[in-house]
DSSP file (Angstrom, degrees, kcal/mol; ACC not computed):
  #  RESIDUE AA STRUCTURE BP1 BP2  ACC     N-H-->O    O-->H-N    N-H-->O    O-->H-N    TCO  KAPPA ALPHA  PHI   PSI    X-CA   Y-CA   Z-CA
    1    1 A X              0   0    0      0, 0.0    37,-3.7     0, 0.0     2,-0.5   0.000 360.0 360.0 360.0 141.1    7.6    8.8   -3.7
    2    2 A X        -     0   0    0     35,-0.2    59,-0.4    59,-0.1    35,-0.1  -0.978 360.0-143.2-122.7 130.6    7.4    5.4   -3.7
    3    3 A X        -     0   0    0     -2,-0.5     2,-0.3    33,-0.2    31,-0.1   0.453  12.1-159.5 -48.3 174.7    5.3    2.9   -0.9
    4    4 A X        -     0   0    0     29,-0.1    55,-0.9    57,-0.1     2,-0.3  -0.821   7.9-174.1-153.7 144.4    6.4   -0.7    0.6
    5    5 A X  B     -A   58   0A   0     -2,-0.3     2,-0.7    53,-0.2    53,-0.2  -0.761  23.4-133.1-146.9 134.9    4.4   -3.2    2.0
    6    6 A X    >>  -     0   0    0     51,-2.1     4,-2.8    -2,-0.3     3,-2.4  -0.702   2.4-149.4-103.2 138.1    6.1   -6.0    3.4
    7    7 A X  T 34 S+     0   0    0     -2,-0.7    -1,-0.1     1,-0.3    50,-0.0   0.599  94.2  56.4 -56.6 -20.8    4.9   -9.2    2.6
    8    8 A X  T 34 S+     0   0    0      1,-0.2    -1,-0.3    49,-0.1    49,-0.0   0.881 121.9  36.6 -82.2 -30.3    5.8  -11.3    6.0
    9    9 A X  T <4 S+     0   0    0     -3,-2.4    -2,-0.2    48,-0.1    -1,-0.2   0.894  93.2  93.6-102.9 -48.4    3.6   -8.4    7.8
   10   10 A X     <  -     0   0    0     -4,-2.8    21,-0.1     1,-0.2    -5,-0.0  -0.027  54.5-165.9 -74.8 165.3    0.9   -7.7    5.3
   11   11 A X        -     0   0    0     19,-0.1    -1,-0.2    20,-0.0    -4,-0.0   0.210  43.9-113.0-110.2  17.1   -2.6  -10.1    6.1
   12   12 A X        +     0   0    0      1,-0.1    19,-0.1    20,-0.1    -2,-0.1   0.933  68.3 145.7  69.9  29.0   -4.5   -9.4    2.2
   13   13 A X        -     0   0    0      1,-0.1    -1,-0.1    19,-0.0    18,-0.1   0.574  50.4-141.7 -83.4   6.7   -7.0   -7.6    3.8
   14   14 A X    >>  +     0   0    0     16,-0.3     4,-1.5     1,-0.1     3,-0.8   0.550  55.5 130.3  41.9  17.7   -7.0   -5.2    0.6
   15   15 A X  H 3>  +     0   0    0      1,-0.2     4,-2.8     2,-0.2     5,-0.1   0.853  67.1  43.5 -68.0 -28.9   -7.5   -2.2    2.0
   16   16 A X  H 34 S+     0   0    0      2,-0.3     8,-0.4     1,-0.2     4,-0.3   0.291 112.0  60.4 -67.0 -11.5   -5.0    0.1    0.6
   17   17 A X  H <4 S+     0   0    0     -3,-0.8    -1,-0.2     2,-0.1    -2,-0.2   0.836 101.7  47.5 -67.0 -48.5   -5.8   -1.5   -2.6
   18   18 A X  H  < S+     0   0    0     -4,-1.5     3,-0.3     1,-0.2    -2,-0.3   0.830 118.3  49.3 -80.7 -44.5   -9.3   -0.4   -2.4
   19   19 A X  S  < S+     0   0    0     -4,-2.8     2,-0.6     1,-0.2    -1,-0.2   0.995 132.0   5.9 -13.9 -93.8   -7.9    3.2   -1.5
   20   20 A X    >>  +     0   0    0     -4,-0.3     3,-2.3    -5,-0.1     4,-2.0  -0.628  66.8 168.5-108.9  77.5   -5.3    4.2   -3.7
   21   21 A X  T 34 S+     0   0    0     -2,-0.6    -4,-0.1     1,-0.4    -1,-0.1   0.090  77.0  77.0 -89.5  40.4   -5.7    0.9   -6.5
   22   22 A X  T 34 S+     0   0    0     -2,-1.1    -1,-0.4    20,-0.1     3,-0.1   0.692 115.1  10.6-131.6 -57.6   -3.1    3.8   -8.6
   23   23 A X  T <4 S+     0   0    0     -3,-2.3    13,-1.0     1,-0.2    12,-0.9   0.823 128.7  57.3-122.7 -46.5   -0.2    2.8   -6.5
   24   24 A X  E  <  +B   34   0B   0     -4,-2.0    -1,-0.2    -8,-0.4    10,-0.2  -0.862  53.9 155.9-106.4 136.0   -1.3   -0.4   -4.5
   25   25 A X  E     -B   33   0B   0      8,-0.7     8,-1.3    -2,-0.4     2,-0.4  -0.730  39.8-102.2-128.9 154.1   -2.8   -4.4   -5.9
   26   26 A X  E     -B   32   0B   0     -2,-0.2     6,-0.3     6,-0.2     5,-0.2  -0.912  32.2-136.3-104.5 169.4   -2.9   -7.7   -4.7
   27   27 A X        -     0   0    0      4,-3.2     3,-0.3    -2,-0.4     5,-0.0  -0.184  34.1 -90.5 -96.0 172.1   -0.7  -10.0   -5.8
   28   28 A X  S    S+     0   0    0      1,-0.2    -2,-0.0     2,-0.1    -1,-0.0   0.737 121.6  60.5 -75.1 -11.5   -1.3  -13.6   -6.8
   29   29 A X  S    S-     0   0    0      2,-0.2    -1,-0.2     1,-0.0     3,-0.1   0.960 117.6-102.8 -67.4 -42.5   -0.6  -14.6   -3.1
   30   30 A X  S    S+     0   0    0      1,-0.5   -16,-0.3    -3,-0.3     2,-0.2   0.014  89.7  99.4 134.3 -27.4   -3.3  -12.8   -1.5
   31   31 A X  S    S-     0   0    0     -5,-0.2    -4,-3.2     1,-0.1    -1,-0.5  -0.623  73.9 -93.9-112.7 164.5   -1.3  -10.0   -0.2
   32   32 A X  E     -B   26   0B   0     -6,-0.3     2,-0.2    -2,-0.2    -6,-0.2  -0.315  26.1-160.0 -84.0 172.9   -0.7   -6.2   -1.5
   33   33 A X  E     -B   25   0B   0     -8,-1.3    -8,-0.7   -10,-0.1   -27,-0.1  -0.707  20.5-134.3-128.8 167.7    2.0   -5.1   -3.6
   34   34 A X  E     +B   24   0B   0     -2,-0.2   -10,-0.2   -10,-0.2   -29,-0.1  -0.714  40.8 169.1-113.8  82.3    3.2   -1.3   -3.9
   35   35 A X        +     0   0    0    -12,-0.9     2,-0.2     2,-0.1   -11,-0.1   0.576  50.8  18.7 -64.0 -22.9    3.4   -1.5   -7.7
   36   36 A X  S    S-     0   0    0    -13,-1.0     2,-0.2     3,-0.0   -33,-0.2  -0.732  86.4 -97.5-139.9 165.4    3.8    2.1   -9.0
   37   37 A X        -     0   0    0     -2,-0.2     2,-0.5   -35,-0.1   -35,-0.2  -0.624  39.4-105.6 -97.8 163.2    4.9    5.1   -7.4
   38   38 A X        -     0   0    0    -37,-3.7     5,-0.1    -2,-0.2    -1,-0.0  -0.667  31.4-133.2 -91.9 130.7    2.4    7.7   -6.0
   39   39 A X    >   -     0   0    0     -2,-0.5     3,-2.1     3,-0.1    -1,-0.1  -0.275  30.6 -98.2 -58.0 155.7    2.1   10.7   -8.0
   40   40 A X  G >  S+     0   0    0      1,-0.2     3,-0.9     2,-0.1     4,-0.2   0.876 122.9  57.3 -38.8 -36.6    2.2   14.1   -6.2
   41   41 A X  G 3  S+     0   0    0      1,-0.2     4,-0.3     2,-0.1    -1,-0.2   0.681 109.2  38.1 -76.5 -16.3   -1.2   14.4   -6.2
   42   42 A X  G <  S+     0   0    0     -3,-2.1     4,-0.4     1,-0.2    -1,-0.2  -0.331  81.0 108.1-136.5  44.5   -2.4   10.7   -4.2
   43   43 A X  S <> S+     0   0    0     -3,-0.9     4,-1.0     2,-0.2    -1,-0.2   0.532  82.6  49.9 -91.4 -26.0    0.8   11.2   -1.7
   44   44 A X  H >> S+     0   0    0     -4,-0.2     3,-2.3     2,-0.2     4,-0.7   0.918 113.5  44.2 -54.2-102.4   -2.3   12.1    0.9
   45   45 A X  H >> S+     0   0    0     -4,-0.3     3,-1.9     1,-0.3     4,-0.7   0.661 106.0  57.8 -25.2 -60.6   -4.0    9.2    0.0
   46   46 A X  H >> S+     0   0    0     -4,-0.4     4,-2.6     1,-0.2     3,-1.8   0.938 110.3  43.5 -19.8 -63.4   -1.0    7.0    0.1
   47   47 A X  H <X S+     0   0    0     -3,-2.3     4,-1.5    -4,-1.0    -1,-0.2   0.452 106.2  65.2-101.9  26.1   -0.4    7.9    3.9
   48   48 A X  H <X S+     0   0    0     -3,-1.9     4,-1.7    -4,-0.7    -1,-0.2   0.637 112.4  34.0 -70.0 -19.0   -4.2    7.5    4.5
   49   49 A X  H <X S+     0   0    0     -3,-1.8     4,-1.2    -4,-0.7    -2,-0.2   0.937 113.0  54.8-112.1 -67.6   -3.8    3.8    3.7
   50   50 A X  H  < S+     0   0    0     -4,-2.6     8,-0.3     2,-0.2     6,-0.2   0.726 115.5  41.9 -19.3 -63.8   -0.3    3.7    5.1
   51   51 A X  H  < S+     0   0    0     -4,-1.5     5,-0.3     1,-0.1    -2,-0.2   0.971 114.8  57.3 -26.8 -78.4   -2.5    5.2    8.8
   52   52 A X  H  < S+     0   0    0     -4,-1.7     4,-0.2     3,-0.1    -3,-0.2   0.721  77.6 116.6 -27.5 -68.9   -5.4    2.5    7.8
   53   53 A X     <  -     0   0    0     -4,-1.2     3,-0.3     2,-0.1   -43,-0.0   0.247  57.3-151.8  12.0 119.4   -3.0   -0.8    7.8
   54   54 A X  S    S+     0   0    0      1,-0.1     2,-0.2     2,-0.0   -44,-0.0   0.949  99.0  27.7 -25.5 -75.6   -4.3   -3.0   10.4
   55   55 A X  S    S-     0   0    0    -46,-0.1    -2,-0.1     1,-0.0    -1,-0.1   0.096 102.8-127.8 -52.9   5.9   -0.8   -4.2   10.7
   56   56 A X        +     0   0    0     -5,-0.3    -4,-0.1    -3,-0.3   -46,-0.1   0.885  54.9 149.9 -10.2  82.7    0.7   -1.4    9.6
   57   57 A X        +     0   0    0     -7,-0.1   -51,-2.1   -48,-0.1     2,-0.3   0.536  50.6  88.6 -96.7  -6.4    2.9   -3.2    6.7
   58   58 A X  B     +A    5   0A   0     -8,-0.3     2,-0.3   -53,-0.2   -53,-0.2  -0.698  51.1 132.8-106.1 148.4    3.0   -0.2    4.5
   59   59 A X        -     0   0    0    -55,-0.9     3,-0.1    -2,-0.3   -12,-0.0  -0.904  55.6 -68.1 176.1 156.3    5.5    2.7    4.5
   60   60 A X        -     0   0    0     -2,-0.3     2,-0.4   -57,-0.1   -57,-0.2   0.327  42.7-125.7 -36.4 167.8    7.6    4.8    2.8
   61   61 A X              0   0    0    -59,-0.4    -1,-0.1   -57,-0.0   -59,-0.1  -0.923 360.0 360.0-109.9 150.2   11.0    3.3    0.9
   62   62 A X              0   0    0     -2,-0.4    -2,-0.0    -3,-0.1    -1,-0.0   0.483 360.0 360.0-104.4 360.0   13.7    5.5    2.4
């Protein structure tokens, strides 16, 4: 499955990096990217840092 975070939403606060750093980075802005897709195994982990967001800028792609 592969993650989103959209860029206008996210604030860099790098938590979802600091999670799951497998699927999510920050970028040379400040803010995260969802760079890879999550393996089966850190699809739990994924939508713990999806929950976590403060903004919730992260989410599934459909």
């Amino acid at each position: 499955m592969k993650a989103y975070v959209d860029p206008d939403v996210c604030i860099g606060c790098g938590m979802c990096a600091g999670m799951v750093d497998e699927v999510f980075r920050m970028n040379d802005e400040g803010k995260a990217e969802a760079y890879q897709e999550a393996a089966a195994e850190k699809k739990d982990a994924v939508q713990e840092a999806i929950d976590s967001c403060p903004v919730s800028a992260i989410g599934w792609e459909k």
